[in-house]
mmCIF file of the N, C-alpha and C atoms, coordinates in Angstrom:
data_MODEL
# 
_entry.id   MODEL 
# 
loop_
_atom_site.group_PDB 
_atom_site.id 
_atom_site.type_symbol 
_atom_site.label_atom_id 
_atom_site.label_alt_id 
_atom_site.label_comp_id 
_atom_site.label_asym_id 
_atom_site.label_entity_id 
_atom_site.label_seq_id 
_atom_site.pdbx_PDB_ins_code 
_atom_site.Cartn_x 
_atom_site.Cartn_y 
_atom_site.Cartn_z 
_atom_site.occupancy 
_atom_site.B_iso_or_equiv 
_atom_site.pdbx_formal_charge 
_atom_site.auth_seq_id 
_atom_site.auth_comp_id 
_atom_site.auth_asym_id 
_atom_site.auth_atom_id 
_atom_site.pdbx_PDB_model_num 
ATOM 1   N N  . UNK A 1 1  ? 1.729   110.057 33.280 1.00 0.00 ? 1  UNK A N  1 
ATOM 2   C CA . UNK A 1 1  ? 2.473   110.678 34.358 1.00 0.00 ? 1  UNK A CA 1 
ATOM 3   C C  . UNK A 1 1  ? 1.500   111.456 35.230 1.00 0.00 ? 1  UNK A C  1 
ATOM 4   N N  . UNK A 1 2  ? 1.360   111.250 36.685 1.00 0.00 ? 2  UNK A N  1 
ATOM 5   C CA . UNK A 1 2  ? 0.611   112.101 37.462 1.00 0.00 ? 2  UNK A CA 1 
ATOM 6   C C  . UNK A 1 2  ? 1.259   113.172 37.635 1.00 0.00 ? 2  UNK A C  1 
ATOM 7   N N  . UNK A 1 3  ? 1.207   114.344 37.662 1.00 0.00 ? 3  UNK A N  1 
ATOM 8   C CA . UNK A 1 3  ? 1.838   115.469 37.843 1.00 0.00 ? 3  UNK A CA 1 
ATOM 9   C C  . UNK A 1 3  ? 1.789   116.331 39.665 1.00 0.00 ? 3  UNK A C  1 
ATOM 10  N N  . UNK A 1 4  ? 0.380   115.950 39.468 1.00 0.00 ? 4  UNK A N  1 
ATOM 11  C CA . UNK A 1 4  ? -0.147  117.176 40.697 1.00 0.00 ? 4  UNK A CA 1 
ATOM 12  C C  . UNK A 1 4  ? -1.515  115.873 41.228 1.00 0.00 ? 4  UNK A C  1 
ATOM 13  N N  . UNK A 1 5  ? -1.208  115.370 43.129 1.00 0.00 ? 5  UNK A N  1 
ATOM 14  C CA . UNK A 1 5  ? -2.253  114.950 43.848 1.00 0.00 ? 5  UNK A CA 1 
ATOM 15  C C  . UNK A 1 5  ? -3.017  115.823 44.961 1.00 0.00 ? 5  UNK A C  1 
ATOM 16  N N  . UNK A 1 6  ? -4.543  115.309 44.629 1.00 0.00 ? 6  UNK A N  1 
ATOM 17  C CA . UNK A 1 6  ? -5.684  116.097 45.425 1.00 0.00 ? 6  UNK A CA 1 
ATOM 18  C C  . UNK A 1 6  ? -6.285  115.046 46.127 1.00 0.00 ? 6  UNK A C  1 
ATOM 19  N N  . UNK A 1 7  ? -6.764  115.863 47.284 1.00 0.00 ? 7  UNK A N  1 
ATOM 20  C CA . UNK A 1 7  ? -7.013  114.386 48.415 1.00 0.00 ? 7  UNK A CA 1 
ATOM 21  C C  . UNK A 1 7  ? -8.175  115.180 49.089 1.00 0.00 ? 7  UNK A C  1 
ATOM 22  N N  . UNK A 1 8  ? -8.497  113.993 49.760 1.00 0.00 ? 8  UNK A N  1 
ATOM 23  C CA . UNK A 1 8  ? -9.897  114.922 50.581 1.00 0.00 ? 8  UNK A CA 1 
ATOM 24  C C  . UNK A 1 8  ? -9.127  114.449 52.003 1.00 0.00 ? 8  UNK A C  1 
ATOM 25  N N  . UNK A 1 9  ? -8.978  114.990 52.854 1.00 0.00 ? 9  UNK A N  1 
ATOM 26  C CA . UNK A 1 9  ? -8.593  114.731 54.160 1.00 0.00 ? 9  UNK A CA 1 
ATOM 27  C C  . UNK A 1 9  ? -9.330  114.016 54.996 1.00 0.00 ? 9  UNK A C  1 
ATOM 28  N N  . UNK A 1 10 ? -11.033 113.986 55.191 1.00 0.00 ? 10 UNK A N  1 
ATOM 29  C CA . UNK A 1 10 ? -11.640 113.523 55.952 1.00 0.00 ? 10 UNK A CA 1 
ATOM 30  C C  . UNK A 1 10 ? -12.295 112.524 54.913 1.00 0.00 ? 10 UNK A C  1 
ATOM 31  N N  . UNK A 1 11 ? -11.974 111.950 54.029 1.00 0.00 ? 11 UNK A N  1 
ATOM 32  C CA . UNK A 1 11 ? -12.191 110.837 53.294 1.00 0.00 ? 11 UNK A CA 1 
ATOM 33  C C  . UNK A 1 11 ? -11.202 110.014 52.924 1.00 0.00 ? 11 UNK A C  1 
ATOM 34  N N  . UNK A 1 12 ? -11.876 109.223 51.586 1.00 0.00 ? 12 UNK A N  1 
ATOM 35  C CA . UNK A 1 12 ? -11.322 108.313 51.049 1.00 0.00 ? 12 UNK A CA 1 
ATOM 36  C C  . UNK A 1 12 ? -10.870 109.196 49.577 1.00 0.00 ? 12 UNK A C  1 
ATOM 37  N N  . UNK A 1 13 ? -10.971 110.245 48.965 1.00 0.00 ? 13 UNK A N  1 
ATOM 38  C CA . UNK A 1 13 ? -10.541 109.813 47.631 1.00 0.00 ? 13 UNK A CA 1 
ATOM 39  C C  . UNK A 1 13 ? -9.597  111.069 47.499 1.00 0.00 ? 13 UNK A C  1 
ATOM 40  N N  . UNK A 1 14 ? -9.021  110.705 46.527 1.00 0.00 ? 14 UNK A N  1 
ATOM 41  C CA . UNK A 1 14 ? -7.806  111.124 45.619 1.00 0.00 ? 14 UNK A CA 1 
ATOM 42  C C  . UNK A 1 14 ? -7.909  111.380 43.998 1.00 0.00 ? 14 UNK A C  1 
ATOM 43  N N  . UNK A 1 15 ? -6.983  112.344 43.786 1.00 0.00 ? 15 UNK A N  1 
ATOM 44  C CA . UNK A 1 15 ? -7.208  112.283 42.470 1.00 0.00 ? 15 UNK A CA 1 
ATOM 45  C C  . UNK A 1 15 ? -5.745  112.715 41.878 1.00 0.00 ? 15 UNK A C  1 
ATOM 46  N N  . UNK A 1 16 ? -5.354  112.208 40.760 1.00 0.00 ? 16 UNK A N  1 
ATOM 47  C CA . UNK A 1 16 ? -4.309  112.487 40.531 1.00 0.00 ? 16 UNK A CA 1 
ATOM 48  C C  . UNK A 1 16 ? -4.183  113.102 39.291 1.00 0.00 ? 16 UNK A C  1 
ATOM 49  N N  . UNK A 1 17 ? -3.860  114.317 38.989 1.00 0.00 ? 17 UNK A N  1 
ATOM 50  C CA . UNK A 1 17 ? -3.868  114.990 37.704 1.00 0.00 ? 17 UNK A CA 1 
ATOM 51  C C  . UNK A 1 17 ? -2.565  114.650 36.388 1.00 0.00 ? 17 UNK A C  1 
ATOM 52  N N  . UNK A 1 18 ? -3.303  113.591 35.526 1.00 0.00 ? 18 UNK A N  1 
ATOM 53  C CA . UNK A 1 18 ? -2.335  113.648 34.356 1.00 0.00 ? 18 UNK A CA 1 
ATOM 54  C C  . UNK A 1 18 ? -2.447  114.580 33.548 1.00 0.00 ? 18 UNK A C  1 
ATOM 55  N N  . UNK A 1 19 ? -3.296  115.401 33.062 1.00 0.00 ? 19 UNK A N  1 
ATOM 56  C CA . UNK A 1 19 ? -3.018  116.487 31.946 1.00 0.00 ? 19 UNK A CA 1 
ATOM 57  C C  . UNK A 1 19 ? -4.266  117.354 32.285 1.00 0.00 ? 19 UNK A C  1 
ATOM 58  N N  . UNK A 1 20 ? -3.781  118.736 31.984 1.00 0.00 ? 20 UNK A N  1 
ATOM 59  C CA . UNK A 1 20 ? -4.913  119.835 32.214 1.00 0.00 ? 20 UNK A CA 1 
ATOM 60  C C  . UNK A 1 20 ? -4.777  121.071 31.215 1.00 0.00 ? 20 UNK A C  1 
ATOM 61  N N  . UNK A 1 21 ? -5.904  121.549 31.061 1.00 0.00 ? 21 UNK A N  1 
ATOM 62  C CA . UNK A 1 21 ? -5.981  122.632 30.036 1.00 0.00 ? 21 UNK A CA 1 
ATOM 63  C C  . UNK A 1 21 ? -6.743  123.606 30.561 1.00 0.00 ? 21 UNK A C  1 
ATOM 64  N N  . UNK A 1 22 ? -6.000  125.141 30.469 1.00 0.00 ? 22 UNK A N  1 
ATOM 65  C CA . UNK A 1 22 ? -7.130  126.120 30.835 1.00 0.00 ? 22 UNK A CA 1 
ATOM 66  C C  . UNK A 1 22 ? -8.164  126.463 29.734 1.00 0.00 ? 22 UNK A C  1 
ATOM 67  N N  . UNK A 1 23 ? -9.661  126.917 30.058 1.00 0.00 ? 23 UNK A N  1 
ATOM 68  C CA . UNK A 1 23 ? -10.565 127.128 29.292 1.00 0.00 ? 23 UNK A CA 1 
ATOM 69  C C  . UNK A 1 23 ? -10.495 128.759 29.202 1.00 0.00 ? 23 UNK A C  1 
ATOM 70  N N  . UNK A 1 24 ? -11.546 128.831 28.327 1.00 0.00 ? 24 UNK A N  1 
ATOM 71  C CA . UNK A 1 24 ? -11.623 130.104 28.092 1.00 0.00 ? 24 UNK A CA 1 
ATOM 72  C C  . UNK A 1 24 ? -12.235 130.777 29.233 1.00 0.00 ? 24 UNK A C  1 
ATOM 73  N N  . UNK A 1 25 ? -12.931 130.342 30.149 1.00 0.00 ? 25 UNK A N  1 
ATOM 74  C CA . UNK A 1 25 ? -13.712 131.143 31.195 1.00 0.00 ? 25 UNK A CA 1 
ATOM 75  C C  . UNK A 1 25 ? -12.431 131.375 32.282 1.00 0.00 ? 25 UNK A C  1 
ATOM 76  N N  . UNK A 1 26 ? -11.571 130.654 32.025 1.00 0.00 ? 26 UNK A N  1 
ATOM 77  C CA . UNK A 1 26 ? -10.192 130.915 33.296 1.00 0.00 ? 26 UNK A CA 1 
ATOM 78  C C  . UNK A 1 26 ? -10.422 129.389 34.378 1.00 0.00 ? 26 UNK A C  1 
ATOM 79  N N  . UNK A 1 27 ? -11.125 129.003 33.753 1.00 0.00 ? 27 UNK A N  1 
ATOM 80  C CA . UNK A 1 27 ? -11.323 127.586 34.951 1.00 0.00 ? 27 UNK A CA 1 
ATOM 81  C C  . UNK A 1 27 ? -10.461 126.383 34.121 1.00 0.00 ? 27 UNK A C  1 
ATOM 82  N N  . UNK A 1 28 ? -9.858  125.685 34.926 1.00 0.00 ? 28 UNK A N  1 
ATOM 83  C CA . UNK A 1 28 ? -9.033  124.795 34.596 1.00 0.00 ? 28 UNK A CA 1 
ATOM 84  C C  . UNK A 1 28 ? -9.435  122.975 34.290 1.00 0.00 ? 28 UNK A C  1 
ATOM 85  N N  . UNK A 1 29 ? -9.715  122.392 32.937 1.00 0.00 ? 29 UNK A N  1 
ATOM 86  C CA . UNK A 1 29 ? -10.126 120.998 32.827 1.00 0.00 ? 29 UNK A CA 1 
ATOM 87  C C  . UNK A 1 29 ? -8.859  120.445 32.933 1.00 0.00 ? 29 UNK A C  1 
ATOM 88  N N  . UNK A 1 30 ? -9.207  118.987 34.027 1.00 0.00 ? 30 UNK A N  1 
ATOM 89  C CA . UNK A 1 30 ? -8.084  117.963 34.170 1.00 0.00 ? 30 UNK A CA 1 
ATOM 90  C C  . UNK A 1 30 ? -8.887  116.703 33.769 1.00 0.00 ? 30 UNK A C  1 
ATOM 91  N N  . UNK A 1 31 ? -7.911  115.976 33.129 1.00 0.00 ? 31 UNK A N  1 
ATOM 92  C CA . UNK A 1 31 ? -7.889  114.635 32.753 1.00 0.00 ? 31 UNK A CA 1 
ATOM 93  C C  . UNK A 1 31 ? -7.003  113.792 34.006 1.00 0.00 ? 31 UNK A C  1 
ATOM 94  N N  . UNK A 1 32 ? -7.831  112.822 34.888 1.00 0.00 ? 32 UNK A N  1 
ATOM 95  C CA . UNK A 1 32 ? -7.511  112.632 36.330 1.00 0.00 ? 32 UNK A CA 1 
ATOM 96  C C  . UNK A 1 32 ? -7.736  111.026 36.616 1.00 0.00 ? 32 UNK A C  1 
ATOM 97  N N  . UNK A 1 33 ? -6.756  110.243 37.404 1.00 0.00 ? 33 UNK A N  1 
ATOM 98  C CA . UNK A 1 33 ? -6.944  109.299 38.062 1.00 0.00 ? 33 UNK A CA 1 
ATOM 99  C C  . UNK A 1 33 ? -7.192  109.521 39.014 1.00 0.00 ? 33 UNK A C  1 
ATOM 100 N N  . UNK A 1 34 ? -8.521  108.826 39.354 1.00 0.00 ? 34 UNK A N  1 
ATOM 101 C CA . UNK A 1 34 ? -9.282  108.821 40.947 1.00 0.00 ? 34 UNK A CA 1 
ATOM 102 C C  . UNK A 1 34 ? -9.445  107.541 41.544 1.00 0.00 ? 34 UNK A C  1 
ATOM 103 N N  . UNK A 1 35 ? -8.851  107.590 42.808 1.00 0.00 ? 35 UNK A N  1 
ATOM 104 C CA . UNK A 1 35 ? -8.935  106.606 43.862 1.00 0.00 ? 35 UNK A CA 1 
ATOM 105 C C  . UNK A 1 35 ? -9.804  106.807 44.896 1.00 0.00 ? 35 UNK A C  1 
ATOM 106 N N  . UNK A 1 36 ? -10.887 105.947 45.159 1.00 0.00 ? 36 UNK A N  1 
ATOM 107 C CA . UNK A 1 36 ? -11.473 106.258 46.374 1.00 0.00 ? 36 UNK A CA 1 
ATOM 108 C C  . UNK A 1 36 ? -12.415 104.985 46.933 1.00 0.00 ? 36 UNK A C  1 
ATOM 109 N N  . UNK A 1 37 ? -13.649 104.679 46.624 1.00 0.00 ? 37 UNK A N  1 
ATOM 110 C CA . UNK A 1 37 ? -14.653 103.257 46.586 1.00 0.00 ? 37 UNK A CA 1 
ATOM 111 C C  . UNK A 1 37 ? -14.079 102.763 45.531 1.00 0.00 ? 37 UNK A C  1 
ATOM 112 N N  . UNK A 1 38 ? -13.780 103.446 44.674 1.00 0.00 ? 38 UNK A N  1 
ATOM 113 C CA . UNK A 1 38 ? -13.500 102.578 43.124 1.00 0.00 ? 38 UNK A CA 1 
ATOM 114 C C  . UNK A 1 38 ? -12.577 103.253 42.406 1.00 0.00 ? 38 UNK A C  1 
ATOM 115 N N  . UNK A 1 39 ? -11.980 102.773 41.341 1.00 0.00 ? 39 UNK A N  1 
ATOM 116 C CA . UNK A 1 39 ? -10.829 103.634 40.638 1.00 0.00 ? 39 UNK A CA 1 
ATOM 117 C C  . UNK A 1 39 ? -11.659 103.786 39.508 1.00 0.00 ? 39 UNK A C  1 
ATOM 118 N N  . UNK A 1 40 ? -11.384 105.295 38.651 1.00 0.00 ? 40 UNK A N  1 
ATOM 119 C CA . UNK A 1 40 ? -11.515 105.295 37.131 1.00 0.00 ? 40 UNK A CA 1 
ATOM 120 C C  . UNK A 1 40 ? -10.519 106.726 37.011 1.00 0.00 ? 40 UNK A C  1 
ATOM 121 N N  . UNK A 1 41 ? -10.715 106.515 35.401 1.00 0.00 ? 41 UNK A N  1 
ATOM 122 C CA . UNK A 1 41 ? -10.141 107.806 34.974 1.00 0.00 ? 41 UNK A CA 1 
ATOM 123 C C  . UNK A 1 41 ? -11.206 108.861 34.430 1.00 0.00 ? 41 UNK A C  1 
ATOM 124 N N  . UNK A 1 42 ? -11.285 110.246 34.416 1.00 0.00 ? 42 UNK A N  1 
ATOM 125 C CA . UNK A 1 42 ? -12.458 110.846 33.937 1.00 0.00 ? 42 UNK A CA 1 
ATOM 126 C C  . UNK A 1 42 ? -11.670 112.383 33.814 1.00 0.00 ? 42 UNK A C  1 
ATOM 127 N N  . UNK A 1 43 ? -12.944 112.988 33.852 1.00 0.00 ? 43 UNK A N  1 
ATOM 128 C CA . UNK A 1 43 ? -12.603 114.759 33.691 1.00 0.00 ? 43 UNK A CA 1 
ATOM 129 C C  . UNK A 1 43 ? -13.313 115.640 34.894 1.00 0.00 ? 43 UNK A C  1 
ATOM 130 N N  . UNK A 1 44 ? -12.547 115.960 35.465 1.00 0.00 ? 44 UNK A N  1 
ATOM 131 C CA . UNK A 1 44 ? -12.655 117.061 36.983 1.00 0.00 ? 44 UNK A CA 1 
ATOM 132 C C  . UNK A 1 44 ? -12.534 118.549 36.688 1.00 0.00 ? 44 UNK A C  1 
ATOM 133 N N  . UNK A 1 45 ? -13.105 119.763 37.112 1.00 0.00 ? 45 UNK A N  1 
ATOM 134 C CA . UNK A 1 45 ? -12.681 120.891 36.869 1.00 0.00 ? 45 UNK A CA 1 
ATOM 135 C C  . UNK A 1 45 ? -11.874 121.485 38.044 1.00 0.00 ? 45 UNK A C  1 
ATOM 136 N N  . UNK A 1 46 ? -11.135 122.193 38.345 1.00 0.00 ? 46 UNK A N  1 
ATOM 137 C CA . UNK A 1 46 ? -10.665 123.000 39.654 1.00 0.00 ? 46 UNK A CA 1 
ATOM 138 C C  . UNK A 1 46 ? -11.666 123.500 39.715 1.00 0.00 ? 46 UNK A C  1 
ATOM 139 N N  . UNK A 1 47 ? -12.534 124.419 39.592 1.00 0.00 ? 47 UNK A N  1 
ATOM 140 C CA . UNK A 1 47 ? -13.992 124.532 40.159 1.00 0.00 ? 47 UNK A CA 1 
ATOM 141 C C  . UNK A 1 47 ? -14.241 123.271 41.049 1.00 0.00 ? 47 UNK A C  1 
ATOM 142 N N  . UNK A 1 48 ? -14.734 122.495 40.429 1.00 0.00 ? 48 UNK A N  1 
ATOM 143 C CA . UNK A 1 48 ? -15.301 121.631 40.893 1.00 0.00 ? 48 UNK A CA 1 
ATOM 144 C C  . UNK A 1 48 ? -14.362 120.582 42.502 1.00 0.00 ? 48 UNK A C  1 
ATOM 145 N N  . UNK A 1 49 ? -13.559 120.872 41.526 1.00 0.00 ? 49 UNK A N  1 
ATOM 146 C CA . UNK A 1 49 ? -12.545 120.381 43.291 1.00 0.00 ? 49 UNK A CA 1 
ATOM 147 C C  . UNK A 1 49 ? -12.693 121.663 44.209 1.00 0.00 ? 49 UNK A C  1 
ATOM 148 N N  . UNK A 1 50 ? -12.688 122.560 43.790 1.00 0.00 ? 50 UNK A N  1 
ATOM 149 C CA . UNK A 1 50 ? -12.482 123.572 44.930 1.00 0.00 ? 50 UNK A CA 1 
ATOM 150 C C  . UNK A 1 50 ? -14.304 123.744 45.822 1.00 0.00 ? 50 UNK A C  1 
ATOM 151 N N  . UNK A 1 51 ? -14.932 123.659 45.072 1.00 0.00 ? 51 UNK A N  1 
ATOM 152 C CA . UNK A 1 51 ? -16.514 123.450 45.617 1.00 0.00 ? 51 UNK A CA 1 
ATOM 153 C C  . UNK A 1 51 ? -16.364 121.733 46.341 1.00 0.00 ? 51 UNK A C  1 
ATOM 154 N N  . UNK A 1 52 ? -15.897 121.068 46.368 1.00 0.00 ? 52 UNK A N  1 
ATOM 155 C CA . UNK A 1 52 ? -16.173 119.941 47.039 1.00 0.00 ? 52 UNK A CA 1 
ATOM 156 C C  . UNK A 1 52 ? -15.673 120.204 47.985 1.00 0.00 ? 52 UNK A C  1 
ATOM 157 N N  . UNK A 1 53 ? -17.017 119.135 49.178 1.00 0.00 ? 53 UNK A N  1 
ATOM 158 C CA . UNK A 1 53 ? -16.175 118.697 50.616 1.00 0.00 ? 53 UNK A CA 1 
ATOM 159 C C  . UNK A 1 53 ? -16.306 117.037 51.042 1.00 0.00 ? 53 UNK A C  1 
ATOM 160 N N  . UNK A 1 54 ? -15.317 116.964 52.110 1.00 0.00 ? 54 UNK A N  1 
ATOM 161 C CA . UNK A 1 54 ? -15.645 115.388 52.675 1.00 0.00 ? 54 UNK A CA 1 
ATOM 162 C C  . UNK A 1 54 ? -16.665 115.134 53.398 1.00 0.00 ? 54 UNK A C  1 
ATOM 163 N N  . UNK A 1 55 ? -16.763 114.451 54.212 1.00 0.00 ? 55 UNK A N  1 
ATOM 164 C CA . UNK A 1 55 ? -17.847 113.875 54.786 1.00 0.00 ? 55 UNK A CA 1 
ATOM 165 C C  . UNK A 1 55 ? -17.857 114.991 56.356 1.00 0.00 ? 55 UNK A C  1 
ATOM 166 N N  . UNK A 1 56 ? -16.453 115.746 56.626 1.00 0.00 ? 56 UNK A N  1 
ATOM 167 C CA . UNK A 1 56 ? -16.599 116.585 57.296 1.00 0.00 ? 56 UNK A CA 1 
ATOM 168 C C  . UNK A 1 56 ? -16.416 118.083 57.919 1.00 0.00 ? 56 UNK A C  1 
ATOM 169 N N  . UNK A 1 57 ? -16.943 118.271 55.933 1.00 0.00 ? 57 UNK A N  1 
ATOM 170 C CA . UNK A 1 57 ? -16.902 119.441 55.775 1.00 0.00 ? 57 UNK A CA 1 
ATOM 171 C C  . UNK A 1 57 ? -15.717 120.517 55.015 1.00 0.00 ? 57 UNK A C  1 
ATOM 172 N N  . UNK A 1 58 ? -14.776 119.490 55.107 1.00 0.00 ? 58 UNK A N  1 
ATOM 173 C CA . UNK A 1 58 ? -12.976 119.832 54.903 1.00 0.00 ? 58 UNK A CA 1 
ATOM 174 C C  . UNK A 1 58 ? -13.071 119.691 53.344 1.00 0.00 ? 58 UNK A C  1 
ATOM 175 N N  . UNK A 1 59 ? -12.576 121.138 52.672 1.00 0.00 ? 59 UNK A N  1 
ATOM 176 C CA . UNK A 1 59 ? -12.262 120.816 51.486 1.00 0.00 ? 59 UNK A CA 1 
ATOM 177 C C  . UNK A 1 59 ? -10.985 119.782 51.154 1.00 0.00 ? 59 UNK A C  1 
ATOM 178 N N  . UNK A 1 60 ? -10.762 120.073 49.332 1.00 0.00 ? 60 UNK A N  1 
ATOM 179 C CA . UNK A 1 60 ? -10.128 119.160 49.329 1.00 0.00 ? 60 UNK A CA 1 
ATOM 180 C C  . UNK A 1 60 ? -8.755  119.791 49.141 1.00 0.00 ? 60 UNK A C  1 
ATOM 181 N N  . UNK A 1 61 ? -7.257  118.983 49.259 1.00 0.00 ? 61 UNK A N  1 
ATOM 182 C CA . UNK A 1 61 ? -6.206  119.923 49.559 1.00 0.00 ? 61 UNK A CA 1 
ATOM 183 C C  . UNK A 1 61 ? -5.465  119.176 48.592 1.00 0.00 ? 61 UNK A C  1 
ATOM 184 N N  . UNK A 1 62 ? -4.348  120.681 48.004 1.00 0.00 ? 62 UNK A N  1 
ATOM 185 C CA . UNK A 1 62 ? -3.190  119.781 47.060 1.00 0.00 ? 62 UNK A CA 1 
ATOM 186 C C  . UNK A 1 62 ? -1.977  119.022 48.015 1.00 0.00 ? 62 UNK A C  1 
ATOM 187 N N  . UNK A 1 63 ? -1.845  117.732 48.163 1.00 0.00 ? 63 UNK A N  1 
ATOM 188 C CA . UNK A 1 63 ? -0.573  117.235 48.016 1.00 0.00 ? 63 UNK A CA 1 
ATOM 189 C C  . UNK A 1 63 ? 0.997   118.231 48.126 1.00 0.00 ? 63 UNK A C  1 
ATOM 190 N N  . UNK A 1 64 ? 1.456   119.084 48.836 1.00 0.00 ? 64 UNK A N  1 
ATOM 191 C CA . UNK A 1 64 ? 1.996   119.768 48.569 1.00 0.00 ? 64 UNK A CA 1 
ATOM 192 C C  . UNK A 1 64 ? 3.652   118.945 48.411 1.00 0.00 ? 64 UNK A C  1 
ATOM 193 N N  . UNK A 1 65 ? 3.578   117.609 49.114 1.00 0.00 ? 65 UNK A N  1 
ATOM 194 C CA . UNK A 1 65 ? 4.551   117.128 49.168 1.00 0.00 ? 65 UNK A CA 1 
ATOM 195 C C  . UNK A 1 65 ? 5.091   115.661 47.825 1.00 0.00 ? 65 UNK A C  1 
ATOM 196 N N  . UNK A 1 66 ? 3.977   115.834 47.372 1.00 0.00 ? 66 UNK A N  1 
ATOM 197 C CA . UNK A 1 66 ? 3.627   114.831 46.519 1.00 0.00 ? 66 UNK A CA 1 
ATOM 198 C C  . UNK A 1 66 ? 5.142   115.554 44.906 1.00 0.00 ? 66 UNK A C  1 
ATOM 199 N N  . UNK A 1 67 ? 5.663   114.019 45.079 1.00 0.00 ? 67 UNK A N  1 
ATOM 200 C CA . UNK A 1 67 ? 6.408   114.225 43.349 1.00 0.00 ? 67 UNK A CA 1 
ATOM 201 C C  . UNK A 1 67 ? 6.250   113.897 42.302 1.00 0.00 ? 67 UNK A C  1 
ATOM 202 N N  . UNK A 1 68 ? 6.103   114.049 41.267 1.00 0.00 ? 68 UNK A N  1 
ATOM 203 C CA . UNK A 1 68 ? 5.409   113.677 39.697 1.00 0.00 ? 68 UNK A CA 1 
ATOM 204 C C  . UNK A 1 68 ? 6.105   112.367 39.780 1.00 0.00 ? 68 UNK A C  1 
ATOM 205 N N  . UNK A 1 69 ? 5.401   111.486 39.311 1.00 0.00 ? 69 UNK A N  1 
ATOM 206 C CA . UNK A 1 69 ? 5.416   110.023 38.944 1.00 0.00 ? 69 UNK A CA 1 
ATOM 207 C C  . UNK A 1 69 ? 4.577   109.271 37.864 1.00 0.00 ? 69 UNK A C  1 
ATOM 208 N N  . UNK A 1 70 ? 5.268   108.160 37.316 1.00 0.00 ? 70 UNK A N  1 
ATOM 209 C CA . UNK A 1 70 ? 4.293   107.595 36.530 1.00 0.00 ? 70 UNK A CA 1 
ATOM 210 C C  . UNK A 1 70 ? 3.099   106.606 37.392 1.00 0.00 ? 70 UNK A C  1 
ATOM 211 N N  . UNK A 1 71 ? 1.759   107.072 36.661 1.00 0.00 ? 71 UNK A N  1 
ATOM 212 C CA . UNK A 1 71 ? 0.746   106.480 37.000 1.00 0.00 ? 71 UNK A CA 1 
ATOM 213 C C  . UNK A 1 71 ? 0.650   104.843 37.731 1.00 0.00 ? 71 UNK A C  1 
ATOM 214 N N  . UNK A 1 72 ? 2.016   104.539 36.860 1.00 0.00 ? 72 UNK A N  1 
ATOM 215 C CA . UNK A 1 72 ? 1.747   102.995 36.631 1.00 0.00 ? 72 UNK A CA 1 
ATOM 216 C C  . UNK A 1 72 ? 2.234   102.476 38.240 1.00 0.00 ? 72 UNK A C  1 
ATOM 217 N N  . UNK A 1 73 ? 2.982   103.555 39.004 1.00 0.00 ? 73 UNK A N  1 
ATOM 218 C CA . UNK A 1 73 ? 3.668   103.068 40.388 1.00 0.00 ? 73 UNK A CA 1 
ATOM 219 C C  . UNK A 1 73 ? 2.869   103.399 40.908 1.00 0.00 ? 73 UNK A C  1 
ATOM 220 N N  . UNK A 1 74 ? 1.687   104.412 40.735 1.00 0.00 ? 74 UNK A N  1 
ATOM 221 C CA . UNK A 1 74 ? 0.601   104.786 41.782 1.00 0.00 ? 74 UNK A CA 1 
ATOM 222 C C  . UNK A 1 74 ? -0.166  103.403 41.998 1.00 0.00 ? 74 UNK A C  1 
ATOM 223 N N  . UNK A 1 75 ? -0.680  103.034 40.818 1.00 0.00 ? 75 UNK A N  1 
ATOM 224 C CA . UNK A 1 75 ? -1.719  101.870 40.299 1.00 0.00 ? 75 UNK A CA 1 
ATOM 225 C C  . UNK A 1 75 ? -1.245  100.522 41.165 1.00 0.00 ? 75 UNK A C  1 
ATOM 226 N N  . UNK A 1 76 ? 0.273   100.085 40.979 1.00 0.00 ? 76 UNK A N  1 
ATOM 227 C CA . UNK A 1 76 ? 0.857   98.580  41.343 1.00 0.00 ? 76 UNK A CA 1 
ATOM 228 C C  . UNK A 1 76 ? 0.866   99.156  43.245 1.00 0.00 ? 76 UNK A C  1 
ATOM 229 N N  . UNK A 1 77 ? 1.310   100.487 43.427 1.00 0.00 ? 77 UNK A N  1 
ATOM 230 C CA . UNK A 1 77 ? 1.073   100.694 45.100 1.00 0.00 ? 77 UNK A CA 1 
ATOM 231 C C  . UNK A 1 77 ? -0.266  100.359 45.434 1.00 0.00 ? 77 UNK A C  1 
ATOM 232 N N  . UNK A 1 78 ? -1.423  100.977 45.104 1.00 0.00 ? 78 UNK A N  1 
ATOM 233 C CA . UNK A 1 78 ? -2.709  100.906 45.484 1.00 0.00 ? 78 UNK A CA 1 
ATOM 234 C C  . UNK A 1 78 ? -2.896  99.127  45.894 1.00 0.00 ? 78 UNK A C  1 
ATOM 235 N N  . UNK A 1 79 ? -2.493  98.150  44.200 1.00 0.00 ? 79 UNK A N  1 
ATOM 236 C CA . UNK A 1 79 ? -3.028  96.974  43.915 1.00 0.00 ? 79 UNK A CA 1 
ATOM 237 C C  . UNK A 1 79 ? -2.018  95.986  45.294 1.00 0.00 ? 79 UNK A C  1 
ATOM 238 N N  . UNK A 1 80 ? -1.032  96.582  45.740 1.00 0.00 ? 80 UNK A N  1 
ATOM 239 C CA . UNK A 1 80 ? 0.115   95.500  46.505 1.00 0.00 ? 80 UNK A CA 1 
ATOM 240 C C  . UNK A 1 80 ? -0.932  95.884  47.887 1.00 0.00 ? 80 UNK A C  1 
ATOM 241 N N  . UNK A 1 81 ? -1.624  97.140  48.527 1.00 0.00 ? 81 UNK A N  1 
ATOM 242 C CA . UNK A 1 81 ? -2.520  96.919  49.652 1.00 0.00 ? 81 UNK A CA 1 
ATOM 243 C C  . UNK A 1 81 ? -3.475  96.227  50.055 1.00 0.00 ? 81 UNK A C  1 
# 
């Protein structure tokens, strides 16, 4: 289930958060589907999203309109483009 999407505005990628855990330092690990040149699944920090930019300069922003869904309708949308 994706819960929560992150996008870069002046790019290509996305990321879609299936499960996250706070650490002990207060920074948050997500387990994430990413769309962008290529798809995989991996591990992102909110740090680390919040330090990234696109190609023009624009961080990256939550989805505010975005509704929890299963992965699997993200995946067959992407594959039907």
């Amino acid at each position: 289930m994706a819960w929560v999407k992150f996008f870069t505005p002046d790019s290509c990628w996305t990321w879609y958060i299936l499960e996250g855990e706070e650490k002990d330092d207060g920074n948050w690990l997500f387990f994430v589907y990413v769309e962008g040149i290529y798809e995989e699944y991996g591990y992102v920090t909110l740090r680390e999203l919040e330090n990234a930019r696109g190609q023009l300069g624009l961080k990256i922003e939550r989805d505010i309109h975005f509704l929890p869904k299963p992965i699997s309708k993200i995946r067959k949308k992407k594959q039907a483009s």
